[in-house]
N, C-alpha and C positions, 0 to 999 in steps of 0.2 A: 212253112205251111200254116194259113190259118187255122186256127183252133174255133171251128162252128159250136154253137150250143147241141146240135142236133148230134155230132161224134159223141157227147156221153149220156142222150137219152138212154134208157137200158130196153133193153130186146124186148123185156119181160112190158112193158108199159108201152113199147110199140106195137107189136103183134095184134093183142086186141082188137087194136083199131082196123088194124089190117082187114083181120074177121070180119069186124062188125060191119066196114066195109063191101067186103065178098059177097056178105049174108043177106046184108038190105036189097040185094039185087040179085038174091037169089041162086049166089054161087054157094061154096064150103067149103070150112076149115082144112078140109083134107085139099082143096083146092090151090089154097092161099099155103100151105105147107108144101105141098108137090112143086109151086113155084118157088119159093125160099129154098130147096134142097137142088132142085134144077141150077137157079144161080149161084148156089155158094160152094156147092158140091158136099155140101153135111148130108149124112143118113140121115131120118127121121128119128134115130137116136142119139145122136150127135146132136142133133137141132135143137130136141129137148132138152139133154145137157146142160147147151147155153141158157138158156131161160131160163132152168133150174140156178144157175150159177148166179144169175143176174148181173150177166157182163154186157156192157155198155156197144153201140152197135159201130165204135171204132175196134174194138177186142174181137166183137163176135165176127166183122169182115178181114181182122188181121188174124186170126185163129182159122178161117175157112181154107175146107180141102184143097179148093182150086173154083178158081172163076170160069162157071163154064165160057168156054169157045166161041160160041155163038151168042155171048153178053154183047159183043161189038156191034150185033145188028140189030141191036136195040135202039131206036129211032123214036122221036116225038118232043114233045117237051109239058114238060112238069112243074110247077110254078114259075111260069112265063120263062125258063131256060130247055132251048134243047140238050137233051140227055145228050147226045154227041159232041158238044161241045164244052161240055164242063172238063177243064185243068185237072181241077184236085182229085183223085185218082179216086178216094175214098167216098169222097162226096156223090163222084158217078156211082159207083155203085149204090149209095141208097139210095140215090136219083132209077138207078137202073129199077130196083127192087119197087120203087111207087109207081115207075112207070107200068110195070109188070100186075101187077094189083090194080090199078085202072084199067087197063085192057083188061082183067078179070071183071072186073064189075062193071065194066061196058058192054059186057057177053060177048065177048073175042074168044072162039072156039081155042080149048087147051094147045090142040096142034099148033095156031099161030101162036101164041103167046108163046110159046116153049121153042119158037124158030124152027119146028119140024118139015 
């Protein structure tokens, strides 16, 4: 398995972005977290934990409860790759989690973006 630079960016110095992400287009934090805990299956004290920990987002996606279910009907693509079609198991997933934070900040009501 490739070793990407982006497996030991750490949680704590990606999130932010996330945010500031959500925020410039008028979503919220609490927004951009209810999706992080939707796909990774962390409480929003578990989630915190990891931040706190500052473990790197290969640990914090191999330490998660469970990949929700309905991560598979995650659809599109994210720097020029469709999310459905990326191999590396780990990569989909942060693939999954930017695609999910774009539909936030595109104004994609919570129901879709959470596959409801």
């Amino acid at each position: 398995m490739p070793n990407h630079r982006v497996f030991a960016m750490r949680l704590a110095d990606v999130y932010p972005l996330y945010v500031q992400k959500a925020e410039r287009r008028n979503r919220t934090k609490e927004e951009v977290d209810q999706i992080i805990c939707w796909l990774t299956g962390y409480s929003p004290a578990g989630f915190r934990k990891q931040i706190e920990q500052g473990n790197d987002l290969q640990t914090f996606f191999a330490q998660a409860p469970a990949l929700n279910p309905k991560s598979s009907l995650i659809r599109g693509v994210v720097c020029g790759v469709r999310v459905e079609e990326i191999e590396d198991p780990l990569m989909q997933k942060i693939r999954y989690l930017d695609k999910l934070v774009d539909e936030l900040a595109r104004g994609k009501p919570m129901e879709k973006i959470l596959r409801q």
